[in-house]
N, C-alpha and C positions, 0 to 999 in steps of 0.2 A: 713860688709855692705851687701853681699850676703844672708848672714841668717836673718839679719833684714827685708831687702826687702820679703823674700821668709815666714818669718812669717807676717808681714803684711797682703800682699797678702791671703796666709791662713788663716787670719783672716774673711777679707772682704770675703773670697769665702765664708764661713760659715756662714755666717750671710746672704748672698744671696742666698745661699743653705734653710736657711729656709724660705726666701724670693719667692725664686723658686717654691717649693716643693706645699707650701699653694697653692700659684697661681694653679699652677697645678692640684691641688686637688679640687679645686673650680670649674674651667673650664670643669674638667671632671663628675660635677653631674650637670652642667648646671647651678649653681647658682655663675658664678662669680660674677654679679653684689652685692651680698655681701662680695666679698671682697675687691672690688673695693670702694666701699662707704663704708665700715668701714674703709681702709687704708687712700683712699682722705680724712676722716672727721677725721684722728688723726693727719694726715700729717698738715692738715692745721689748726689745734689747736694748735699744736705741735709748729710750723711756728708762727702765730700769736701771741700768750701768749707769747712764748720764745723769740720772737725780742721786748714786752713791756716792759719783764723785763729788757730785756737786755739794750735796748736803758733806761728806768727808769733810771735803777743803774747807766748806762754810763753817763748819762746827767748829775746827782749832783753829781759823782767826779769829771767830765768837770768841769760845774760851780762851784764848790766850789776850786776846782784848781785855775779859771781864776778870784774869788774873792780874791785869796790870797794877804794877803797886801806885797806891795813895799819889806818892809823889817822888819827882826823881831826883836825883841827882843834882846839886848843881854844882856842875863841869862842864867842861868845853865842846866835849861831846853831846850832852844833852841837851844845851844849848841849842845848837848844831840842829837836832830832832827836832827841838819847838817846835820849828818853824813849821814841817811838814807838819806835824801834829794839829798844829793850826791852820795850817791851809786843806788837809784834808778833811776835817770836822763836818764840814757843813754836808759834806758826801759821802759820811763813811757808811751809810746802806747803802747809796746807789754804788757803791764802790765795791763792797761785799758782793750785791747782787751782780755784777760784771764780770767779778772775778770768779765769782761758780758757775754763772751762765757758764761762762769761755772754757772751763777745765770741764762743765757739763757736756758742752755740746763737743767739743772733741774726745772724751772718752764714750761719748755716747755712738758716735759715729763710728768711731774702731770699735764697739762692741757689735752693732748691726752687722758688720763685718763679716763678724762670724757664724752670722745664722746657719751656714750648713753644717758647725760643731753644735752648735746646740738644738738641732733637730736631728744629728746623729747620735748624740748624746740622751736627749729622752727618748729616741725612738728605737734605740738598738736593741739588737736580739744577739741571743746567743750563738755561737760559731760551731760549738759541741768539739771544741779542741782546745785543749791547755797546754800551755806553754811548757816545756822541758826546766825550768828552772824556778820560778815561783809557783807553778801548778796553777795560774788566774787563765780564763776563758781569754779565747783572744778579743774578743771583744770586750775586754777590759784596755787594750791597747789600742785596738783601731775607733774605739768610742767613746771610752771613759776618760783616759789620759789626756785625750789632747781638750778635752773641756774642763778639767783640774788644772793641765798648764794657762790655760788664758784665768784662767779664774785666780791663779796663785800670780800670774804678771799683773794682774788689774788690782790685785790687793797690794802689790807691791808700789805699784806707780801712786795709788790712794797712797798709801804709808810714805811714801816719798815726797808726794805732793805737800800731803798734810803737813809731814816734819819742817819742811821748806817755807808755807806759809805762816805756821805756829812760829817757827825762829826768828822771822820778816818780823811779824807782827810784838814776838818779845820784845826784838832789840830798838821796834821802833816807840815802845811807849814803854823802855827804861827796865824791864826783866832782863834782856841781856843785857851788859856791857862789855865793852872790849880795852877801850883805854881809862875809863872812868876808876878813881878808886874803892877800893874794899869790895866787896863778896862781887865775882865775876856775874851770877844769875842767881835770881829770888829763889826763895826756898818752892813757889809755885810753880815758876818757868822749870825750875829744875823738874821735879814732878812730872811736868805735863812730857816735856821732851822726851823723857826718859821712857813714858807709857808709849809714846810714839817709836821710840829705837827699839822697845821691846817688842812692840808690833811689825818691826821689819826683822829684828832677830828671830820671831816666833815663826814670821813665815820662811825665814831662810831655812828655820827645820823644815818646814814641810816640804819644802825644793828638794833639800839632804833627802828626806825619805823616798818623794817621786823620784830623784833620780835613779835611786835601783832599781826601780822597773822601768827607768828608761835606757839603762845599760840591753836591754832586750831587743829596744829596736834602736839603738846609736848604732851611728856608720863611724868606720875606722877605718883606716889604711891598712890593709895587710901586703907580705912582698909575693905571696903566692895567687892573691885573685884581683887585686888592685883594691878594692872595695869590700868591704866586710862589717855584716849588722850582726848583732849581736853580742853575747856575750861571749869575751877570748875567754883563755886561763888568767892572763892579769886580772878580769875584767869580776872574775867571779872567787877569786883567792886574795884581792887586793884592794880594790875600788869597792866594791860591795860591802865587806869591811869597813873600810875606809868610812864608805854614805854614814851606814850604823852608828861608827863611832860618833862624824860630826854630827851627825842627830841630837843623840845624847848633849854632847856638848854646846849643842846652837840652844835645846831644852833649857838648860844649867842658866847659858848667859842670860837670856830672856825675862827669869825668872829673877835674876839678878837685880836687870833692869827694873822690873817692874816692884821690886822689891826697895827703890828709892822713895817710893813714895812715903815712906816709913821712915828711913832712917837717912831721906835727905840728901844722900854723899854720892857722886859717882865713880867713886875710888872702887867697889869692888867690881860695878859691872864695867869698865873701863877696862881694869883688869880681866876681865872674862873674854869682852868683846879681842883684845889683843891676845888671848892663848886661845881663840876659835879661828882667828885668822892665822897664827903661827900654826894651827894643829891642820886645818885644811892646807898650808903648804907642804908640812913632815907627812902627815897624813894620806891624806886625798892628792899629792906629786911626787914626793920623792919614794915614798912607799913602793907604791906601784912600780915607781922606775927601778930600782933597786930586784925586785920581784922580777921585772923583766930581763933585766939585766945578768940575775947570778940564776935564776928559775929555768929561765922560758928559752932562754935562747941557747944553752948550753945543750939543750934535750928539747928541741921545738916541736919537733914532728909527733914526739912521743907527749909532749902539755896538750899539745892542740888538736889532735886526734879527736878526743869527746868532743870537741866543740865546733869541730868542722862536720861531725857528723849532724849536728841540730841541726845546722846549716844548713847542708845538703839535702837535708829531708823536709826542711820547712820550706826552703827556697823553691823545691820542685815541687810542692802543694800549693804553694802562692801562686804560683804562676801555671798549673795546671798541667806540668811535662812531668807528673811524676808516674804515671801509665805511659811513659815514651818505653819505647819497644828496640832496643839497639843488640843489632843481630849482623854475625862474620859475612862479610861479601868477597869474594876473592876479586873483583875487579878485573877478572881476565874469560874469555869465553868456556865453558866446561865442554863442548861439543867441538869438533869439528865438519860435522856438517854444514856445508853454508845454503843448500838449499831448506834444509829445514830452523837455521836461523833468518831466513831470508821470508817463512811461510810464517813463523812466529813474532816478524814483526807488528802484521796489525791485529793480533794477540796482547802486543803490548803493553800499545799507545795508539789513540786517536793521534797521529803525531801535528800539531797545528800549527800550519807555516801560513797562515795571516798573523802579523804582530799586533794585537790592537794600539801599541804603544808606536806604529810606525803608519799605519795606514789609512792614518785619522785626511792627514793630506788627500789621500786618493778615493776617498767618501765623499771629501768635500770639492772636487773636482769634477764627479762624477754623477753626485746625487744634491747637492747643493740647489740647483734649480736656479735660486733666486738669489741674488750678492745679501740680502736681509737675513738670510740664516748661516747657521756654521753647526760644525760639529766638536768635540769637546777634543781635545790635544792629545789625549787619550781615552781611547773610546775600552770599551769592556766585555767579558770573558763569559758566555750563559749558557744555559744547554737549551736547545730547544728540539721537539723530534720531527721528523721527516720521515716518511715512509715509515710508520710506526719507530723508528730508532732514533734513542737521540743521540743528537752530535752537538758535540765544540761550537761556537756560532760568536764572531766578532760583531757586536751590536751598538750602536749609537742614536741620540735621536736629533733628529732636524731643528734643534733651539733658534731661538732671535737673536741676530747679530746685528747690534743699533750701529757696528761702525761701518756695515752697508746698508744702511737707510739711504735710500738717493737724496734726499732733501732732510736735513737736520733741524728740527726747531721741535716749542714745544708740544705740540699735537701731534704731531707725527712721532714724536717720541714716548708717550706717553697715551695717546689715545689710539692712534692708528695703528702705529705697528707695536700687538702686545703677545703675540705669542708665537712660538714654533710649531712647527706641523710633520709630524710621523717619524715612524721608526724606520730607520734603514740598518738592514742584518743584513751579512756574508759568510756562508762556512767557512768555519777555520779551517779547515783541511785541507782546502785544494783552491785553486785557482782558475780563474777562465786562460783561454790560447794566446794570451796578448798578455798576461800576469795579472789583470787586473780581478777584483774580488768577485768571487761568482754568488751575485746577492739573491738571499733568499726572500726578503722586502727590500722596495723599491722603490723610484716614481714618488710623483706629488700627482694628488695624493696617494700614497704608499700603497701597495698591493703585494699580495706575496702567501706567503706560506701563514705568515701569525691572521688571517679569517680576519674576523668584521673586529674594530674597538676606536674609540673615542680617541681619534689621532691630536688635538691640540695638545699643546706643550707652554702652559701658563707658566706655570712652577721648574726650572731646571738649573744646571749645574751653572749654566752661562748668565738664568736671569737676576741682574743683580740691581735694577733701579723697579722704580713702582710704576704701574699702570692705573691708571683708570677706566673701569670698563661699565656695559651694561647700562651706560646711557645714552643719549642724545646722536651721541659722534658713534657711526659705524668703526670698526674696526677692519683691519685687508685680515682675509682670511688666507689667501692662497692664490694663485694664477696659474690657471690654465691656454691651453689653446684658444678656450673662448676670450679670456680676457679676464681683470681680476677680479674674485671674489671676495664678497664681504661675509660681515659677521656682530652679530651681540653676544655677551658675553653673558650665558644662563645657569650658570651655577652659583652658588651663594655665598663665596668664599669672598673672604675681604670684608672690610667697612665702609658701611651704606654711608654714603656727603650727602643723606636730603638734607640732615639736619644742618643750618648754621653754625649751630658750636661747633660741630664735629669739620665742619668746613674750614672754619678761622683755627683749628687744634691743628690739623696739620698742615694748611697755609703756615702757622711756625713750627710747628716740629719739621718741616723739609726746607723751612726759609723759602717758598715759592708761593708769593701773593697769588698767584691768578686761581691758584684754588680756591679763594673765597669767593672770585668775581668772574670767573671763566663761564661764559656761556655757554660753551661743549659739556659743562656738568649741571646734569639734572634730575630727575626721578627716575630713578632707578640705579643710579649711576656709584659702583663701587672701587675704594682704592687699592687693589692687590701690593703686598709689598713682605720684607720677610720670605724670599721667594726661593730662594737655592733650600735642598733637601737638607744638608748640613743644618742651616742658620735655622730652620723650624723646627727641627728635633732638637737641637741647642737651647731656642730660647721656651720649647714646653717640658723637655726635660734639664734642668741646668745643672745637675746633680748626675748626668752622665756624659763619659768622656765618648766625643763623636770620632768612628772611623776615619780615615781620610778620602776614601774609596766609595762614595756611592753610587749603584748605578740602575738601571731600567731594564722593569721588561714585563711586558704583554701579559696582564693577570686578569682574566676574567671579563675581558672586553674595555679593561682600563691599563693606562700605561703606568704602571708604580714604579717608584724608584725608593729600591732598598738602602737601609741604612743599617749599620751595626754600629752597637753602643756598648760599651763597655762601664762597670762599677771598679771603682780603685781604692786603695788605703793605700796608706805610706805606713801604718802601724802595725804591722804583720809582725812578730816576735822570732828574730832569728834569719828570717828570710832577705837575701840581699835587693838593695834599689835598682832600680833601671831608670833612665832620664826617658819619658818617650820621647821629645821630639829628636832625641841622638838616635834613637833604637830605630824607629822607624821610616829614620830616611834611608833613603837610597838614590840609585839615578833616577828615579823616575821625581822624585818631588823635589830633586833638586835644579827641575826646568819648568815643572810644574807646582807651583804653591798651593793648589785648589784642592791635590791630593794630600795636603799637610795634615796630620789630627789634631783633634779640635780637643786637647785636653786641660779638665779643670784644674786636676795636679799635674805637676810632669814630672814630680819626683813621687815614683809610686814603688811597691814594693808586692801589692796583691794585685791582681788583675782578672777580671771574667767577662766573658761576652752575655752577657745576663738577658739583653735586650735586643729584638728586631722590630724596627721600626717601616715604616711603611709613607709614603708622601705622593698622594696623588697628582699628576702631573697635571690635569684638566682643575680642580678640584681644592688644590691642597688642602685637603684631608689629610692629618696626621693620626697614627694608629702606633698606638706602641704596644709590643706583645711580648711577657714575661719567657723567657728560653732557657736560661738555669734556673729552674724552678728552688735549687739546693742555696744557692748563694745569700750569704747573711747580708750582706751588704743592701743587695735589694730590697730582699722583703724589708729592711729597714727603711729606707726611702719609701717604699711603700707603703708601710706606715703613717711615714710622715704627708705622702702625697698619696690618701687616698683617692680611688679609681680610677688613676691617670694610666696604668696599666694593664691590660686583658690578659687573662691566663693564656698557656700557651695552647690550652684545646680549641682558644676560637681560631687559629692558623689554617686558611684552608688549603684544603689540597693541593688547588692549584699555585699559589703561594708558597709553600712547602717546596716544594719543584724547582722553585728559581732561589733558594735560600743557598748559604756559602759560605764555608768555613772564612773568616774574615783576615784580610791580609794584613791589619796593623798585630796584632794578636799574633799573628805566625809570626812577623819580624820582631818584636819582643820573646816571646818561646826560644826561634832563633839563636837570637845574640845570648841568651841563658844558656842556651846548650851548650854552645861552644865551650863553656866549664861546667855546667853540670849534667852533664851526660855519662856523667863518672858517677859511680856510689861508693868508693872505696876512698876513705880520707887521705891514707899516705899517698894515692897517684892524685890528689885534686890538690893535696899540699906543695908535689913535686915540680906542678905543673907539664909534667911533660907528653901529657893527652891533651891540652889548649889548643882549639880550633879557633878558627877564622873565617866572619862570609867573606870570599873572595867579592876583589869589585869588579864592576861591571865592564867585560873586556869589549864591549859594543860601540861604547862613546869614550868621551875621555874628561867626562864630571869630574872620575877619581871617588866616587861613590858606590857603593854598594850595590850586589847585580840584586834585581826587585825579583822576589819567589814568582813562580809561573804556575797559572793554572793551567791543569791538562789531566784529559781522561787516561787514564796509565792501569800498569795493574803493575804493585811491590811483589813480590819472589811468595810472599804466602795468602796473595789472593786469587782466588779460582775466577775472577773478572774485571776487564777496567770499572777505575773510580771515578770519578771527578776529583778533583787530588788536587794543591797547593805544593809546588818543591820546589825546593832549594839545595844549592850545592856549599860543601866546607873544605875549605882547605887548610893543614897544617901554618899556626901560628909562624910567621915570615916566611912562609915559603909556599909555591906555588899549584904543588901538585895536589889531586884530590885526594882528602881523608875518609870524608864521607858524604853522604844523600841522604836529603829529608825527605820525606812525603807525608803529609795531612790528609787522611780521609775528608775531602771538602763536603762530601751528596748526605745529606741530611737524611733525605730519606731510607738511605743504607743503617744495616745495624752497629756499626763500629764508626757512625762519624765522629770527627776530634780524634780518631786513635790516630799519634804521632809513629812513625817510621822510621827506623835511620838505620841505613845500612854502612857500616864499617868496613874501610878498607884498610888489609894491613900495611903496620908499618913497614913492613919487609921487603915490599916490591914497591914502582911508584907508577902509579898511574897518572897520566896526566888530565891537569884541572882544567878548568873555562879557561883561563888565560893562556895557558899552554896549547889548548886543542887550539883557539882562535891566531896565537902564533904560528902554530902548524899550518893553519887555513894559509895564511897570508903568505909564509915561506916558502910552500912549493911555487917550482915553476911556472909550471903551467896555468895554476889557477892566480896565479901575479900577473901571469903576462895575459891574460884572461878581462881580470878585473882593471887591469890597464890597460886593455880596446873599449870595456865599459866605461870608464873614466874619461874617454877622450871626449873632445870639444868641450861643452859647457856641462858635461854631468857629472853627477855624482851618486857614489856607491855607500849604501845605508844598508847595515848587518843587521838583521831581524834578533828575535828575543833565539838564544842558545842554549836547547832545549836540551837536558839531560835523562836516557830513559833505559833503567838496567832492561838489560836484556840476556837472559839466559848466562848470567855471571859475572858479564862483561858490560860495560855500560855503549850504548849507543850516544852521539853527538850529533844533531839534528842544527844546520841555521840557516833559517832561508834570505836572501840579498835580495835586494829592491835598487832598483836603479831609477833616479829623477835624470831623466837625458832630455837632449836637446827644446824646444817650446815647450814640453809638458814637465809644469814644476809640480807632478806630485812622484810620490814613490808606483813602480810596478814590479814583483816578484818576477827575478831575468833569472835565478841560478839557486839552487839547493844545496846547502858544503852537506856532509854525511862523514863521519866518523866511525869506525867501531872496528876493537881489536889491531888496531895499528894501520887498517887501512880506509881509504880516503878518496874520495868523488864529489865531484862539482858538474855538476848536469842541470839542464833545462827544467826537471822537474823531480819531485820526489822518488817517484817510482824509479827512476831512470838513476839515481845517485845510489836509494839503495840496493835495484838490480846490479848495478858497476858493484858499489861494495860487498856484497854476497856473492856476486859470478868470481869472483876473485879477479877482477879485472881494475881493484881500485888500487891508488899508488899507496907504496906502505911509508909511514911519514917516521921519521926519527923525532925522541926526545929534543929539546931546543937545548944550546950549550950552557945555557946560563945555572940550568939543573946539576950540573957537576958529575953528570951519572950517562955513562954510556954504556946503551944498554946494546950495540952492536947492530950490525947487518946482515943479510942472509950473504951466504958465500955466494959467488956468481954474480954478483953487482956489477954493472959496468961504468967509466966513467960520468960525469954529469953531460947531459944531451949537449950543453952548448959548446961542449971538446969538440962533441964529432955529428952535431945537426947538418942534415942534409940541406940544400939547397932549396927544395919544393917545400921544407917548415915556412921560411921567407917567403915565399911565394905564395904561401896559404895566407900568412897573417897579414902582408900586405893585401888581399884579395878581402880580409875581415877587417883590416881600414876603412877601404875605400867601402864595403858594405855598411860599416857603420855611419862614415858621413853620409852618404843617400841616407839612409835612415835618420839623421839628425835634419836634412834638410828639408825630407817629404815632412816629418812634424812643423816644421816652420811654416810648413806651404798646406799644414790641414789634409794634405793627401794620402789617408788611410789604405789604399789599396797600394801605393810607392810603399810607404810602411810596413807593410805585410811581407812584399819580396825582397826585402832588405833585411829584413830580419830572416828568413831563410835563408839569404844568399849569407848574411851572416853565421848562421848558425853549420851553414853548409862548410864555409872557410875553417871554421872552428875547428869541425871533424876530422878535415886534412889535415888541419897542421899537427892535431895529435893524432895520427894514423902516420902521418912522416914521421913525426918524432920517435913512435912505439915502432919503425922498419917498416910500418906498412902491413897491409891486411896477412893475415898467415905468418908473419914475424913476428919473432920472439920481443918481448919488449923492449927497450932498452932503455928505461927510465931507471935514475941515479940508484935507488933502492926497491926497484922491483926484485922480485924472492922467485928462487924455482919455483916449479910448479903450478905460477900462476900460467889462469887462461889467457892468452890471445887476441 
């Protein structure tokens, strides 16, 4: 009895322990009230549902018990019954009570479930848009609908339950029989069952009726866009119809049913019940088929037309591309000036050859300091200014890395070492003399261009176990030349362990006794936990879908790390679904899981970036600030979670500055474009404008190339943006169709305006994979990247920037090479593209002065394109026919310079380094001065064009 009692108890503590612990963790970021109204609205769902069913099912075993006749039968079959009959007796309440608890408490539980339908459902507001086809506000679909479908399945599963336990209870105390002679069921059983079947036929009308407003948002397969919501021509000529008729008819039978209690017989609703089931097959299947069959397909384009056009129009309001802006690009230079194309490049584009997605390595090489920190796998994209201008800037911050803790246990995990230290930033522009990042912070502790601010890093991307700080046990702050520093931890975030509940509450909520008995905790002493940006805007707003992308940066003398959230439905009218987690992968989260979205639905159909949230790194401080101010969805939740929200006037300035058009958001837009970028139904019928994001020709995931932020300016801006772009190329095939651009800078007056510039079908310019085959195929820059490849390294292509330029598109990608002892990447070489010709040079300027002097090689179309677009006449054979002897003599000369160079890195000797890389870069020159005749000779490379320089 002692041990039952004493696990009980343990039980109930545990389940209050997690009951505790939430509360507590709410109370301490100041957003109890959500968890006070999420708990009150599941409790009392929970309560509600679960006492209907319970009472339901209660009720027809009651009455079907208290209709039992007098007395039964005597046959073999009742016989049979006695016995239970009498052996249940003595328990037939506690037996009732059991059996409505158990249908109570699990309909009670799937109804809690749904607390975000039924706080979207009282709390909704109107959209101020009506549906093309029943004229109802959309938020009769995205709020009202889907709290009538649970409410019509809850009534259905009662009416099933009930019927099921009323039949049980007939047949067991002699209302029904099966083998017994004369009348098969009492004239009462008959009665009761029948008010019961008439309560599942009454609500099968109401299904018949919901369903035609749910032909509005149902998905179907169509052969022209794969997926398709809405209503077709079957959908609104045949099926609609069809709902109506069974209405009527499910009405009819119901009434049938319920109409035995009169006359006793179930001859006529029997008969009903079977021409409602025959009429939904003729009806509500072959109907329709028939319709589609001699209708719709004979004259498709011409049925579907209206109905492709709701589409079209609701689909690009849902998703917010219906101000996208798509305008003729001819894709080839309008000028042949190449010094004045050459003057208008940094006109452009800020062009940024730091990858943050590649040089996370050489951060952490460089600025790492101590094996206890790291930097994030991919670091992120911000503008910061300099000399009054701002620039592109690759930023990341110095987090806790527990899996270089010199000594692992639990203090030093948990007390010692609890936090990372400082911002370390590098222009994306340019590079220091050796490749590596020319940082504008730096050092521990950081110093640099971002001035004085609160460099700890509690809260980040990497911390994902709890600390306990601010008592007893110092914590390492950092180490210097003096030796290490320490630290208490003075801000107020977390839950205070004076108290002993709160001590034995998460001693089980983490399974780790020593928290009730650790002498390292004591007054003053708080647990941090909930610690990555994602997981805290998650668990205070749970009613928004989280970015995947959060990142840092220097607001006001604190390190904030943004966050963008998004409001979703699935019940947009007309408008097609996207999966997010399909839409918004690409390479980059398919190495990285941290950048995944964190979404509530992932079958959504409307989408908005409603919310910027804010997570102080020292601090965690969570702030969330309202940013479509327009959007119904929001202010509905807002409703429901009053003040968890600030308008978006308290956003300050400074704040404002670091804000960002949001990358999950773009690759959703994105993947919609690629079909609806069209507003003309016969060419969106036709398909034959269906784009494609190319994948990413960098690695070889086979996933999707990730949009790039970059300051640029599109053909009708008078100045760079801050800009998110991405390239499309035609569905199976390789070359480019078009270029996105996002106004990303918030503080400009057209942020969110989408771009897309169109190139025609007629000519083909070549795509990312194309131009990156190009890279790879010439010569020179093969036999290049193959001296860089030798000994132990390896060649990493940076992000492959796309940036029109005066008609023509530029192709920008800078190469990082990890060589001999140093395993991070360093920028060794710049490919540059544009207009057909092509350089590979030590640095940017030097790749686009070669491609603008006309001194770059001209690259052909790859053969797999099937289109030969020709060569300039005067081409001379391929250099390796007729390479002179001193080519050989140079690139051996760039061997042996390279090993000296792998082996002064073995040996730490930076100054060997130094002239090994010139005497490399010196061999390099030769061998293509041999190759091109030599200084004053004409070129003689495979597709060099008259008229080039020299």
């Amino acid at each position: 009895m002692t041990l039952g009692v004493l696990a009980v108890l343990g039980m109930v503590f545990t389940m209050f322990a997690g009951f505790w612990t939430d509360w507590l963790w709410y109370r301490s970021v100041d957003y109890s009230s959500v968890f006070t109204t999420t708990l009150s609205t599941k409790i009392g769902l929970f309560v509600v549902f679960g006492l209907l069913m319970a009472v339901s099912v209660g009720f027809n075993i009651w009455l079907a018990h208290r209709l039992r006749p007098p007395l039964s039968a005597m046959s073999m079959e009742q016989q049979n019954l006695d016995r239970y009959r009498m052996g249940i007796a003595p328990y037939k309440k506690w037996l009732l009570l059991g059996i409505t608890a158990l249908v109570g408490l699990i309909a009670g539980a799937s109804a809690s479930s749904q607390w975000r339908t039924w706080l979207m459902w009282v709390n909704g507001v109107s959209f101020g848009q009506k549906d093309p086809q029943f004229n109802l506000d959309v938020s009769f679909y995205a709020f009202d609908l889907p709290w009538y479908r649970f409410l019509l399945g809850f009534g259905f599963a009662a009416a099933i339950l009930g019927l099921i336990a009323a039949a049980l209870t007939h047949y067991l105390y002699g209302g029904l029989r099966i083998t017994s002679p004369g009348a098969r069921a009492t004239a009462a059983a008959t009665g009761h069952l029948s008010v019961l079947l008439g309560i599942f036929v009454a609500l099968k009308a109401i299904a018949y009726w919901l369903d035609r407003y749910g032909l509005a948002v149902k998905s179907s397969d169509f052969k022209a866009t794969d997926s398709w919501t809405g209503l077709r021509y079957v959908d609104a000529n045949a099926y609609l119809p069809a709902k109506t008729i069974l209405f009527c008819i499910a009405v009819i039978c119901a009434l049938l049913f319920f109409a035995t209690l009169w006359r006793r017989t179930w001859q006529l609703p029997v008969i009903g019940f079977g021409l409602m089931v025959l009429s939904a097959i003729l009806i509500g299947g072959l109907y329709p088929a028939i319709v589609q069959k001699f209708q719709v397909q004979p004259n498709e384009q011409a049925k579907e037309a209206p109905y492709v056009e709701k589409n079209l129009a609701a689909t690009r309001e849902a998703y917010g591309i219906d101000d996208s802006q798509v305008t003729e690009y001819p894709g080839v230079a309008e000028t042949k000036d190449q010094a004045k194309l050459r003057d208008d490049v940094a006109s452009a584009a800020s062009i940024r050859i730091m990858d943050p997605n590649i040089v996370s390595p050489t951060f952490q090489q460089l600025q790492q300091i101590r094996n206890y920190y790291a930097f994030p796998t991919n670091l992120d994209v911000d503008r910061y200014a300099k000399d009054g201008k701002e620039q592109d800037t690759v930023i990341g911050l110095r987090e806790l890395n527990y899996a270089g803790i010199p000594k692992r246990n639990w203090i030093n995990d948990h007390f010692r070492y609890t936090h990372g230290y400082g911002v370390v930033a590098a222009e994306g522009t340019s590079a220091d003399a050796g490749g590596r990042p020319a940082f504008t912070e730096s050092d521990l502790p950081s110093k640099g261009d971002l001035g004085t601010y609160e460099q700890r890093v509690y809260y980040g991307e990497r911390t994902t176990t709890y600390s306990i700080v601010g008592g007893p046990q110092k914590e390492i702050d950092y180490s210097d030349d003096s030796g290490e520093k320490t630290y208490s931890y003075k801000g107020d975030s977390g839950v205070n362990l004076d108290n002993p509940m709160n001590r034995a509450a998460y001693a089980v909520a983490f399974g780790e006794p020593q928290i009730l008995y650790s002498g390292a905790i004591g007054e003053g002493s708080r647990i941090l936990y909930n610690r990555t940006p994602k997981e805290r805007v998650e668990a205070i707003a749970p009613w928004l879908t989280i970015d995947g992308d959060a990142y840092p940066a220097v607001i006001d003398g604190r390190i904030q790390w943004i966050v963008d959230a998004y409001t979703t439905t699935n019940g947009y009218p007309y408008a097609s679904r996207t999966t997010l987690g399909d839409t918004t992968a690409d390479s980059l989260t398919a190495t990285n899981d941290q950048r995944a979205v964190v979404a509530q639905q992932n079958q959504v159909n409307y989408i908005r970036n409603s919310v910027k949230a804010t997570v102080d790194a020292y601090s965690g401080e969570v702030k969330l600030y309202q940013w479509d101010t327009q959007d119904p969805v929001l202010k509905t939740w807002m409703k429901a979670f009053p003040d968890t929200v600030e308008p978006r006037s308290e956003i300050s300035r400074d704040l404002m500055d670091h804000l960002r058009y949001p990358q999950d958001l773009f690759k959703v837009q994105r993947e919609l474009l690629t079909r609806y970028h069209v507003k003309d139904a016969n060419t969106f019928l036709s398909g034959s404008e269906v784009w494609q994001v190319p994948d990413d020709p960098t690695n070889k995931t086979g996933e999707t190339v990730p949009p790039y932020y970059l300051s640029m300016k599109m053909p009708d801006q008078d100045e760079q943006v801050f800009s998110l772009t991405t390239t499309f190329t035609p569905n199976g095939r390789d070359n480019l169709s078009a270029f996105m651009a996002v106004n990303a800078d918030p503080g400009t007056g057209d942020y969110g305006k989408i771009r897309i510039l169109k190139l025609p079908t007629s000519t083909t310019v070549s795509g990312p994979k194309q131009v990156q085959s190009q890279f790879n195929s010439q010569q020179d820059i093969a036999e290049t990247i193959r001296l860089l490849r030798g000994g132990d390294s390896e060649v990493e292509y940076g992000n492959l920037l796309t940036v029109p330029l005066d008609g023509g598109l530029l192709y920008v990608e800078p190469v990082y090479v990890r060589g001999g002892g140093l395993k991070y990447p360093l920028l060794r070489k710049v490919l540059v593209t544009y207009g057909g010709q092509t350089a590979f040079e030590d640095t940017l300027e030097q790749a686009l002065d070669k491609v603008f002097g006309g001194e770059g090689t001209p690259v052909e179309p790859p053969a797999d394109e099937g289109e030969d677009e020709g060569t300039d006449e005067g081409t001379t054979p391929p250099p390796s026919t007729q390479q002179p002897s001193t080519v050989q003599e140079a690139l051996n000369d760039a061997q042996k310079a390279f090993e000296a160079g792998q082996e002064a890195l073995k040996n730490n000797d930076w100054e060997a380094y130094g002239r090994a890389q010139e005497d490399l870069e010196d061999a390099l020159r030769r061998a293509e001065e041999a190759q091109t005749g030599g200084a004053g000779g004409a070129r003689s490379s495979p597709s060099a064009s008259p008229g080039s320089n020299s």
